[in-house]
C-alpha positions as CSV (number, residue, x, y, z in Angstrom):
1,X,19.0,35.9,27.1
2,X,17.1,33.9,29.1
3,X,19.8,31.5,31.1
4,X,17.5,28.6,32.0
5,X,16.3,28.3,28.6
6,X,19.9,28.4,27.5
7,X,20.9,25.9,29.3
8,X,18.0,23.5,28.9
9,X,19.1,23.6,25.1
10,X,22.9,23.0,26.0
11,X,21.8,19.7,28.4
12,X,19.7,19.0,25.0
13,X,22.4,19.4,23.0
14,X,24.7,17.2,25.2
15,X,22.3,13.9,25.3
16,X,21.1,14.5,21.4
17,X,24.9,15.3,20.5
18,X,23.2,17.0,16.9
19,X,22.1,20.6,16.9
20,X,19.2,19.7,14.7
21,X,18.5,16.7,16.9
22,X,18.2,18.5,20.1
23,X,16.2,21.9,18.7
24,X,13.3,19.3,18.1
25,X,13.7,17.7,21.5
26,X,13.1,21.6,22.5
27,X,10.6,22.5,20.1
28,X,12.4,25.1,18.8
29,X,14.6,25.9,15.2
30,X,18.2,24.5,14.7
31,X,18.9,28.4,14.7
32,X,17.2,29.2,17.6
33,X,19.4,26.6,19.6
34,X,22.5,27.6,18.0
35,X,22.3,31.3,18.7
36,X,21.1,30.7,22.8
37,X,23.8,28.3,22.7
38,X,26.3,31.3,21.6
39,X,24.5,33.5,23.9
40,X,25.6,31.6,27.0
41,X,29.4,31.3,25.9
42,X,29.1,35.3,25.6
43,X,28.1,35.6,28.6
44,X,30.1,33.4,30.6
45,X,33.2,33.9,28.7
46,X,33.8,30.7,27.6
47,X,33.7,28.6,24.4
48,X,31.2,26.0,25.5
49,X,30.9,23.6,22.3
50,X,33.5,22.4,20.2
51,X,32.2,22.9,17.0
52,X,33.2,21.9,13.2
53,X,31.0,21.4,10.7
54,X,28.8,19.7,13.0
55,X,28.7,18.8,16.8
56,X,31.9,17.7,18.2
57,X,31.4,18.1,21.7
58,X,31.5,20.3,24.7
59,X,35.1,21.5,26.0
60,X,36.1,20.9,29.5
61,X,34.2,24.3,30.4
62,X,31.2,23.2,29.2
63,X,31.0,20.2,31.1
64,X,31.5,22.2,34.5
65,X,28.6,24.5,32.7
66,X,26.3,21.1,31.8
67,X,26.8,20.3,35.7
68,X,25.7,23.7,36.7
69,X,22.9,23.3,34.2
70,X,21.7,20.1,35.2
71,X,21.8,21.5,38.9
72,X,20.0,24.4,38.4
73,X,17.4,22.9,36.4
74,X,16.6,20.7,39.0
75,X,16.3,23.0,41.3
76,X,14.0,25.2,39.2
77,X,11.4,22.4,39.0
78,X,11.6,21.9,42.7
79,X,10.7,25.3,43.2
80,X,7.3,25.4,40.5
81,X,6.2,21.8,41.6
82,X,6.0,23.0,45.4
83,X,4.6,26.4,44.4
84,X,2.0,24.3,43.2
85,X,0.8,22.5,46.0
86,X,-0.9,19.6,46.2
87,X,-3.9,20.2,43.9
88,X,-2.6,18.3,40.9
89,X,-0.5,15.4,43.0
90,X,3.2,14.6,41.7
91,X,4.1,15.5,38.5
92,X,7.5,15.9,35.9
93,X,9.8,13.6,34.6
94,X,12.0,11.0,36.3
95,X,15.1,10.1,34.5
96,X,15.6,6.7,35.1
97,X,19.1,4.8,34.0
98,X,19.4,0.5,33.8
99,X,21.7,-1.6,33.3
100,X,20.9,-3.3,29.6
101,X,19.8,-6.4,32.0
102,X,17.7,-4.6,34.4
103,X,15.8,-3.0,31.3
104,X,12.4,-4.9,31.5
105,X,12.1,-4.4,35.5
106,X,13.1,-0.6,34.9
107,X,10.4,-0.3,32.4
108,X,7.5,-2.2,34.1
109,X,8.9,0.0,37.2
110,X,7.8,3.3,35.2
111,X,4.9,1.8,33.6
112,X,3.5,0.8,36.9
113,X,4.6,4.2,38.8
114,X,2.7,6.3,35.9
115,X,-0.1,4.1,35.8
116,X,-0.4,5.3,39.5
117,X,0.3,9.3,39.0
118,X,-0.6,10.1,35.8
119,X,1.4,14.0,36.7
120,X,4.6,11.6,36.3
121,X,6.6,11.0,33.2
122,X,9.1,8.5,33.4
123,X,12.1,8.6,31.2
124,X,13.9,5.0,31.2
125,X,17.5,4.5,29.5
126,X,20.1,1.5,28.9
127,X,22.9,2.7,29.8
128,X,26.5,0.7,30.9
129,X,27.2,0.7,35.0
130,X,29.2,3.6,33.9
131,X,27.2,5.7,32.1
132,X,25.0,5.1,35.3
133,X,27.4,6.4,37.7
134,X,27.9,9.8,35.4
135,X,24.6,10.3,35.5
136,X,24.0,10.0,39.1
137,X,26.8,12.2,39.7
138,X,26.1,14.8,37.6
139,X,22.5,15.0,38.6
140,X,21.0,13.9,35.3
141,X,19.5,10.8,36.4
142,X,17.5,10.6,38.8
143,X,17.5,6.9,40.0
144,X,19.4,4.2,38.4
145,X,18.5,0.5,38.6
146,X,22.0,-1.9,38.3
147,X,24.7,-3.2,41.1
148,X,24.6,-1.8,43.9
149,X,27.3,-3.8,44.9
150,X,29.4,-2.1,41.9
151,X,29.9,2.0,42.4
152,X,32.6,4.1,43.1
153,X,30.4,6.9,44.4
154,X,31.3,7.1,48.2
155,X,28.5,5.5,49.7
156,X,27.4,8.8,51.7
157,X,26.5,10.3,48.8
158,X,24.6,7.7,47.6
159,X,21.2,6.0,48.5
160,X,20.3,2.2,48.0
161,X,17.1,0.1,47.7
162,X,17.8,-3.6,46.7
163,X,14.8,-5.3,44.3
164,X,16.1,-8.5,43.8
165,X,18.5,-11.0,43.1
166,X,20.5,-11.9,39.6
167,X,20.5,-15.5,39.0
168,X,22.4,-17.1,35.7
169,X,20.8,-19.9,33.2
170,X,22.1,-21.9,30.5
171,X,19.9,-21.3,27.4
172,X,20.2,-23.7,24.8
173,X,18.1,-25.4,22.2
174,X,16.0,-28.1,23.8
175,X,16.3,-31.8,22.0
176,X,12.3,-31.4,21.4
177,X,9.1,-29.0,22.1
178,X,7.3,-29.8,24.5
179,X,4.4,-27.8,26.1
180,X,3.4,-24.2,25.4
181,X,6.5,-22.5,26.9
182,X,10.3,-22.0,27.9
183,X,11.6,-25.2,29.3
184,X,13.0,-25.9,32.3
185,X,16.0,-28.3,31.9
186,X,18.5,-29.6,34.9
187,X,20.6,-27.8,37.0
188,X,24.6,-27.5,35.0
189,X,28.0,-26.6,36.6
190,X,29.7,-23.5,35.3
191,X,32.5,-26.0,34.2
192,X,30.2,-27.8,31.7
193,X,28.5,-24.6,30.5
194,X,32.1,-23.1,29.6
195,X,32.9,-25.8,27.3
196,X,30.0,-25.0,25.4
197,X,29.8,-22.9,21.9
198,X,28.6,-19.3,23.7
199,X,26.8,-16.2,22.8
200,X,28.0,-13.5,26.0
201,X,28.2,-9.8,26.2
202,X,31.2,-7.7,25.0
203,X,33.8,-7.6,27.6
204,X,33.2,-3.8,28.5
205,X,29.8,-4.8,30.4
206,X,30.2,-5.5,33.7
207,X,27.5,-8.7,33.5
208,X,30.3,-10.0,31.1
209,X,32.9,-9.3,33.9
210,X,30.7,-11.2,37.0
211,X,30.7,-14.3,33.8
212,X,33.7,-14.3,33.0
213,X,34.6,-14.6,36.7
214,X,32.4,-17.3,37.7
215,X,34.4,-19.3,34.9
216,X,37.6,-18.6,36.6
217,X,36.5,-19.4,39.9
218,X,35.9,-23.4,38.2
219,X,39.8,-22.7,36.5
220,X,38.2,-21.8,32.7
221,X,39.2,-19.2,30.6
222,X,36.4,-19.1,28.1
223,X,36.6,-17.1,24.6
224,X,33.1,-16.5,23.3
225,X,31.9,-18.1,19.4
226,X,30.1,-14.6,19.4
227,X,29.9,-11.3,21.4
228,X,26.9,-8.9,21.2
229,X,26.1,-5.5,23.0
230,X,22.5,-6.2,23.8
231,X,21.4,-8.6,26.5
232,X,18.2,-9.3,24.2
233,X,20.4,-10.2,21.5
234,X,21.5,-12.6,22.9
235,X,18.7,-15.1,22.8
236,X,18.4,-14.8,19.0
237,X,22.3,-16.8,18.8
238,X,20.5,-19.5,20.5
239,X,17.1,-19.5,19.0
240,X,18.8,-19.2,15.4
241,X,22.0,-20.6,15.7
242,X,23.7,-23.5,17.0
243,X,25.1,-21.3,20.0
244,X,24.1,-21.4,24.0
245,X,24.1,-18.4,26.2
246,X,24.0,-17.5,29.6
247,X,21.4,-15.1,30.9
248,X,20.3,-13.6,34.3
249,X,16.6,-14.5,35.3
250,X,14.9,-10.8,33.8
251,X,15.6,-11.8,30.2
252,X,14.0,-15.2,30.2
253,X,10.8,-13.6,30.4
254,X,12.0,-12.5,26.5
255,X,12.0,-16.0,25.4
256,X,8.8,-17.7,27.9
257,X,7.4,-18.3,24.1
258,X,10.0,-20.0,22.4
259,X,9.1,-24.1,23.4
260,X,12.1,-25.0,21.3
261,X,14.8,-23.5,24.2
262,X,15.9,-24.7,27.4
263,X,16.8,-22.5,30.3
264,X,19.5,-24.5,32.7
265,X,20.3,-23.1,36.5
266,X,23.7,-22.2,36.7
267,X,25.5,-24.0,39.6
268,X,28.7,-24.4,41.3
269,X,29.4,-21.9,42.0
270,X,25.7,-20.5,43.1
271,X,26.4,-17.0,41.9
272,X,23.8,-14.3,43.3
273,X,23.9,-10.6,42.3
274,X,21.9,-8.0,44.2
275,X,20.1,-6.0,42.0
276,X,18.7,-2.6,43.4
277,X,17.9,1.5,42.4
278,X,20.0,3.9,43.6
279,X,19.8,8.1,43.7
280,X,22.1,10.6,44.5
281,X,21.0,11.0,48.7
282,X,22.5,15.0,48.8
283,X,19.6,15.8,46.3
284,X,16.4,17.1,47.6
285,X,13.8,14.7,46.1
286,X,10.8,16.4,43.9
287,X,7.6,15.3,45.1
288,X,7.3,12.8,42.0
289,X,11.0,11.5,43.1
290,X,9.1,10.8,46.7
291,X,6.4,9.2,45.3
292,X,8.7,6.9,42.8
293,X,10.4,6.3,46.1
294,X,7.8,5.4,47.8
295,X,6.7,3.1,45.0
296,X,9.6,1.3,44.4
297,X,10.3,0.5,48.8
298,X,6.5,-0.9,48.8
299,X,5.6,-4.7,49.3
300,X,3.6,-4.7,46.6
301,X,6.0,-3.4,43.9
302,X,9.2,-5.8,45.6
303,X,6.9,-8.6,45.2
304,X,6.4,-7.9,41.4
305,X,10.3,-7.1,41.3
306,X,11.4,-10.5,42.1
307,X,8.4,-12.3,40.4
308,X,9.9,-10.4,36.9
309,X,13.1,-11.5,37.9
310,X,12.3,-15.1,38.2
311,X,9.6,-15.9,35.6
312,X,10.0,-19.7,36.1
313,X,9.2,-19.7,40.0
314,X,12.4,-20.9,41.0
């Protein structure tokens, strides 16, 4: 049995949660998978996989197992990248996790990072403040863009590098077209904006929570018309319904086309979000970790940051 190989298949397993799913992530049979996957429990004792017909889920031994795994993987690819030198500059994968509203600075972030190595593979996922924090802990991220304001990772244990700023608009339908893009309509009070019909996030997302707190803070306790999962759903209520929405600056780059909306600052109170990456700081970086680092603490990338983040220049 090869162990590494084993437990490359298990950490497959474990984000495909489908046996078939995850022997094609591997490049290998549904057998295959299944049998290394058996292999492992035999050798460590252990029933790894809760298994019925299908996938259920690993058992409370796997997950120590799918820690080890993720640790020892890591370290595995530290060891061949600086075996190689320097001859073929940084190269492998970097995992990166966002918040669903961070999603479009995350992405440009990898597209502009492998447009500079082209060794680098960047992996970018949407995953809940939560999700974000598990996979920072458990080493299977390897930066995640979202609060940084928001963790409950002790803060030794984990690095920070703010990007920007989250600011909140009022989208609505604007009374005419005018002009080739998004309009930019007056500045409303939180107050006014609650009393509105409103598209918002479901109440498990944490840019929900800082909402649903800025209405309090003005003595509202707003129920949403609709609730959606997907920050770029949330445009579509306004562009084909008769529903407003509040969005953070990053997503009105989504709608810049549509001369039929209205984005409205959000004000009193001014409510400011820092936005940053953040990576778990007791891991020794891989040389395409140091040069996403690099990368993402540069003037020239920070500059592009907050110019995504702000599409109308306010």
């Amino acid at each position: 049995m090869n162990l590494l190989s084993s437990m490359r298949y298990l950490v497959a397993l474990s984000e495909h949660k489908h046996f078939g799913r995850a022997a094609e992530a591997c490049h290998i049979t549904q057998p295959a998978l299944s049998n290394a996957i058996k292999a492992l429990e035999l050798e460590l004792g252990a029933t790894i996989v809760r298994r019925d017909r299908h996938f259920v889920g690993l058992t409370s031994e796997g997950e120590r197992v799918l820690a080890s795994s993720h640790v020892m993987l890591r370290e595995q690819a530290l060891l061949m990248h600086e075996l190689q030198g320097d001859k073929d500059g940084p190269s492998g994968d970097i995992r990166i996790g966002a918040v669903p509203t961070a999603m479009g600075i995350a992405v440009r972030f990898g597209a502009s990072l492998q447009a500079q190595y082209r060794g680098i593979t960047p992996k970018v996922f949407s995953m809940s403040s939560d999700h974000l924090e598990s996979g920072l802990a458990d080493l299977s991220l390897d930066l995640a863009l979202g609060y940084i304001d928001r963790t409950n990772i002790p803060v030794g244990k984990l690095s920070r590098w703010p990007q920007y700023n989250e600011h909140y608009f009022l989208l609505r339908r604007a009374k005419k077209s005018k002009g080739k893009l998004l309009q930019l309509g007056p500045t409303i009070g939180w107050r006014d904006a609650g009393v509105m019909p409103l598209c918002l996030l479901t109440a498990d997302m944490h840019n929900r929570a800082i909402i649903d707190a800025a209405f309090t803070t003005v003595g509202l306790h707003v129920v949403p018309a609709m609730e959606v999962n997907s920050s770029f759903s949330m445009p579509m209520c306004v562009s084909d319904g008769d529903l407003c929405s509040i969005l953070p600056g990053t997503l009105l780059a989504t709608v810049l086309h549509l001369t039929h909306l209205e984005a409205l600052p959000l004000s009193s109170p001014q409510v400011v979000t820092p936005i940053g990456f953040m990576a778990h700081a007791s891991t020794r970086p891989s040389r395409a970790m140091q040069a996403a680092i690099a990368w993402l603490t540069s003037d020239a990338w920070l500059s592009k940051a907050r110019l995504y983040s702000n599409p109308l220049q306010l």
